[in-house]
C-alpha positions in Angstrom: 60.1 114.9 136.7 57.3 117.0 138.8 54.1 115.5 139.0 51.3 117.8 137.6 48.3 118.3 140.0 45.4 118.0 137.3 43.0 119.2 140.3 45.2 122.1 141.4 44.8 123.4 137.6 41.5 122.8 137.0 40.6 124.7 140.1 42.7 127.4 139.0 41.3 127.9 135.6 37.4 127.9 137.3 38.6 130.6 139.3 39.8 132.8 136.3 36.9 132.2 134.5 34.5 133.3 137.9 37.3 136.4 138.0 36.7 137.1 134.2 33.3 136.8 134.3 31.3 135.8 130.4 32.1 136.8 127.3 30.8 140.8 127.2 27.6 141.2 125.7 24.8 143.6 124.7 20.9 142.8 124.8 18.4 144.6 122.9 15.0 144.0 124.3 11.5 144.2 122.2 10.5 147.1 124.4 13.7 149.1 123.2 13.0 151.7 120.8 15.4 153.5 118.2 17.0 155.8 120.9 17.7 153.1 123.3 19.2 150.9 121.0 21.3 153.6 119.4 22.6 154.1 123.0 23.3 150.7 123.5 25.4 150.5 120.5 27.3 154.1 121.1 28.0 152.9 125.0 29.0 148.7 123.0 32.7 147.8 123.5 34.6 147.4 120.4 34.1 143.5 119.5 31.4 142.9 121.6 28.0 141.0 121.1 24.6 143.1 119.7 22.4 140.8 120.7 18.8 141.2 119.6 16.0 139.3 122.0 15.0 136.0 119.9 12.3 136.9 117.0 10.1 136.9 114.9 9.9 140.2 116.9 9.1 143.7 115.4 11.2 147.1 116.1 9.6 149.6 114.2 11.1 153.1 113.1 14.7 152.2 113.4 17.7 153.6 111.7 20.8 152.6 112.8 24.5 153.7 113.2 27.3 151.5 114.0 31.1 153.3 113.5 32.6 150.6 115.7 34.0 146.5 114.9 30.8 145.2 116.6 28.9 141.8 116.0 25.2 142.2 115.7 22.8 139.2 116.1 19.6 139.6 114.9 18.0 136.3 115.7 15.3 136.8 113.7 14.4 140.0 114.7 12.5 142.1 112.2 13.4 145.7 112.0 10.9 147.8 110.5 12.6 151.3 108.8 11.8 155.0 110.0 12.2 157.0 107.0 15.8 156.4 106.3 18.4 153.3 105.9 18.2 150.7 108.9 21.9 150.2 109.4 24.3 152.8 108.0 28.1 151.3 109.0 29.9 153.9 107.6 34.0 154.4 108.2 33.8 150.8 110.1 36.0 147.9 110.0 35.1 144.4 111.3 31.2 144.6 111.9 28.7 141.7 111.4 25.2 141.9 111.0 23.6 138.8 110.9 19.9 137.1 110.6 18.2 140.1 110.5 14.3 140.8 108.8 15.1 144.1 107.4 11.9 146.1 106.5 13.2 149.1 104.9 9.8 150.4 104.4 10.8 153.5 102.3 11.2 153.3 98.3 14.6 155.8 98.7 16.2 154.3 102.0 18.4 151.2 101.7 18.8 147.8 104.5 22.7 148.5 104.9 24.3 151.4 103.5 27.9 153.0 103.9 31.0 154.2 103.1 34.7 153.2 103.6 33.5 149.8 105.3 36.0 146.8 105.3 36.9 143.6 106.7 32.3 143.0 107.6 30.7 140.4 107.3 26.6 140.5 106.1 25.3 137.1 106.2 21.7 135.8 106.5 19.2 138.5 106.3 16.5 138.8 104.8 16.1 142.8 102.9 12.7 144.0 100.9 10.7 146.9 100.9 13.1 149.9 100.2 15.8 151.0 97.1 19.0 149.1 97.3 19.3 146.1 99.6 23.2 146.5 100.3 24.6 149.6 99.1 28.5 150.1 100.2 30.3 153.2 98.4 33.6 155.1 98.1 36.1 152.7 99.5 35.8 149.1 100.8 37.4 146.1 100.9 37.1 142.3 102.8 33.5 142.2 102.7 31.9 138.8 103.3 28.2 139.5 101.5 26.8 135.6 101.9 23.3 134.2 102.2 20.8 137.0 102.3 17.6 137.3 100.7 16.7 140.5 99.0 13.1 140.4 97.5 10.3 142.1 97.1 11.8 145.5 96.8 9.4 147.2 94.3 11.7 146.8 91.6 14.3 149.0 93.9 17.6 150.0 92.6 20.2 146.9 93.5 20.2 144.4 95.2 23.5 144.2 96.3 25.6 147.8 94.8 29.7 147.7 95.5 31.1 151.0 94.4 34.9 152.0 94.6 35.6 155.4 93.6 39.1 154.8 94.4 41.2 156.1 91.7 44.6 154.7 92.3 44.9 151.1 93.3 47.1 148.6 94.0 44.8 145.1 93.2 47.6 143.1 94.5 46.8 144.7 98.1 43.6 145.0 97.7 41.6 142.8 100.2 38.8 140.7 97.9 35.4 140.5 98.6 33.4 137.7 98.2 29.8 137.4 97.0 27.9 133.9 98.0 24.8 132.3 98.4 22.4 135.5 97.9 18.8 134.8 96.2 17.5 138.7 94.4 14.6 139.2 93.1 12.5 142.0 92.1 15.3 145.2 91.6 16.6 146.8 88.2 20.4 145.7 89.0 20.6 142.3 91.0 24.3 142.5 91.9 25.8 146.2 90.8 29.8 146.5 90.4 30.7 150.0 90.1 34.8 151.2 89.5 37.2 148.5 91.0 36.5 145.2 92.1 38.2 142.1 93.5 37.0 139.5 94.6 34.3 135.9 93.7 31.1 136.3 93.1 29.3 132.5 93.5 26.0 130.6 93.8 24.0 133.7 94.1 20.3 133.6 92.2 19.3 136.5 90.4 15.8 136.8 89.1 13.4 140.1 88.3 15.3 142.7 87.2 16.5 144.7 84.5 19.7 143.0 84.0 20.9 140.5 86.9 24.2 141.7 86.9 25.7 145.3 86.0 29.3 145.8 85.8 31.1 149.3 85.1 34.0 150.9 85.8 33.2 154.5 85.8 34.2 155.3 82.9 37.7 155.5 83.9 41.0 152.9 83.3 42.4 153.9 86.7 38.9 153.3 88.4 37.3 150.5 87.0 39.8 147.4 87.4 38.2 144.2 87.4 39.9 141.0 89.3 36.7 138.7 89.6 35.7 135.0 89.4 32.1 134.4 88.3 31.3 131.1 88.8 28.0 129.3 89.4 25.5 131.9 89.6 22.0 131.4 88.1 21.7 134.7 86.5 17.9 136.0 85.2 18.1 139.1 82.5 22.1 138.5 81.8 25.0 140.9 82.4 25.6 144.5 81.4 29.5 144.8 81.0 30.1 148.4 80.9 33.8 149.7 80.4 35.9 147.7 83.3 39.6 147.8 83.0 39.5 144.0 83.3 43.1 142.4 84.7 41.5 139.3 85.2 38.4 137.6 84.7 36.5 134.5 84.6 33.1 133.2 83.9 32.5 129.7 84.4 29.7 127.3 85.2 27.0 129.6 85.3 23.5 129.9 84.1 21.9 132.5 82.2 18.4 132.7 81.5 16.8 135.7 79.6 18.7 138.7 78.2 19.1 142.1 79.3 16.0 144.2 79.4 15.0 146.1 76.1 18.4 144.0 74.2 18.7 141.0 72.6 21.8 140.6 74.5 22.5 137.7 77.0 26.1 140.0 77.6 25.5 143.4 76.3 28.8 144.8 76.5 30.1 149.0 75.7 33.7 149.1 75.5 34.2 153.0 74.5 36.0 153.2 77.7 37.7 149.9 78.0 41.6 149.8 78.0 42.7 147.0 75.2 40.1 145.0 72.8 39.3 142.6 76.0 35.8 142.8 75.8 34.9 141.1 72.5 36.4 138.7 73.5 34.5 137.7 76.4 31.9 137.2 73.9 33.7 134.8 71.2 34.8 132.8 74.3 31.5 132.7 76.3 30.0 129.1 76.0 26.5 128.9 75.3 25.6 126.1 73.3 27.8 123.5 75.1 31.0 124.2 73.4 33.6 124.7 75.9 36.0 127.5 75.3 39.0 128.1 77.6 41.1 130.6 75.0 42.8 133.4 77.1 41.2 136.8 76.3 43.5 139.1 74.6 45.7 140.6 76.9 45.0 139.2 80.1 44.8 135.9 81.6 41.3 135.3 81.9 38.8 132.4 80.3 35.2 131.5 80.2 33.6 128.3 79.9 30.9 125.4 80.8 28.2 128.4 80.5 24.9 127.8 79.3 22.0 130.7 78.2 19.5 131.0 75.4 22.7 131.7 72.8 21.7 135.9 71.9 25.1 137.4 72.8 27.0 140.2 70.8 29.1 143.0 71.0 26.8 146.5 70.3 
């Protein structure tokens, strides 16, 4: 058996890594302004590092497009809007923004907006000032939305607004999205679910709004499917279930306080639209007085229990 020269290697593998050279990376400096940093993202490698120089630092009058998988850091960077969305990420696939300060700083702009975005990840930033904190529309899917903090947005639109306008789906492929950690205060919608969803929506905490969570599915059976879990989620103001095609769903372990604005409804539900009698249902099943339900809802294999609220709850 050959001996193996430990040394030899070890040399070896210092020398690829002086060859190689570090991992690629982009710096963004405090004296860059919107049309450098724009450049610096155009010119960015696909996967490499945006890395903002270490806050609290201000940028002011930035709006932001990134059509490419790259990682943004925002080390605690605070971004201050220019009149329209900070980052827009539309027709991307694998981008992070992370620890960002977003001031939107315009009542119609949003902190991340776009359309056909999959596989990003937004964790850890904090979003006021402006109309929806997150808004992602027409097609998405794999989106990790975790640990932000979107407050103080002038009773702005949503908080965090998914919308899917596919109209033909397959939820078996479809990649889920996962909602976790988020604290929302102060908009008319905390977390907004528009046409088809997948995915588990957990620990968020939803205060000052109009109804904390909005569900609908566009008044359409083939664009409004619903595959979610709910669980664990402080919830001010209730939920506004409006016609989702639901193939699965359930609602366990969370806490709702309040009912939805200008209802006596902790679960105001419409189902004019909705495909089956699934949606009363939710109601008989929905435990808020300590009773724990687990009975399937009618046609699908979905259950709620160990909810508590104040007990108003009907079907309009």
């Amino acid at each position: 058996m050959k001996n193996i020269n430990k040394a030899g290697i070890l040399a070896l593998l210092i020398a690829l890594s002086v060859l190689m050279g570090p991992v690629s990376a982009v710096n963004i400096y405090q004296g860059d302004n919107n049309t450098v940093i724009q450049e610096k993202i155009n010119n960015a490698s696909v996967g490499e590092n945006v890395t903002f120089e270490s806050g609290p630092l201000n940028y002011t009058g930035i709006n932001l497009t990134v059509n490419k998988a790259l990682n943004l850091q925002g080390n605690g960077a605070i971004l201050v809007g220019g009149g329209s969305s900070i980052f827009t990420i539309t027709g991307t696939n694998g981008v992070t923004i992370r620890d960002f300060i977003i001031n939107i700083n315009n009542n119609t702009a949003d902190g991340i907006t776009g359309s056909n975005v999959y596989n990003c990840n937004i964790t850890n930033n904090t979003i006021m000032n402006g109309d929806d904190g997150i808004n992602i529309f027409m097609h998405y899917g794999g989106l990790i939305i975790a640990n932000n903090t979107i407050t103080d947005m002038n009773n702005g639109r949503d908080g965090i607004s998914l919308v899917n306008h596919n109209t033909t789906i397959d939820m078996d492929t479809y990649a889920p999205t996962l909602i976790e950690g988020n604290t929302i205060d102060d908009v008319q919608y905390g977390i907004f679910l528009g046409g088809n969803f997948k995915g588990t929506i957990t620990n968020n905490d939803v205060t000052g709004t109009v109804a904390g969570m909005n569900i609908t599915g566009k008044r359409a059976a083939t664009n409004g499917i619903l595959n979610a879990t709910i669980c664990n989620n402080t919830i001010n103001r209730g939920i506004a279930v409006e016609v989702p095609n639901i193939s699965f769903l359930e609602l366990c372990y969370n806490i709702i306080t309040g009912v939805v604005d200008d209802t006596e409804y902790s679960i105001l539900t419409n189902d004019v639209f909705a495909t089956g009698d699934i949606l009363g249902d939710i109601i008989v099943n929905f435990n808020y007085l300590g009773y724990n339900a687990t009975d399937d809802f009618k046609g699908v294999t979905s259950e709620a229990h160990n909810n508590t609220g104040p007990g108003a709850y009907s079907v309009p």
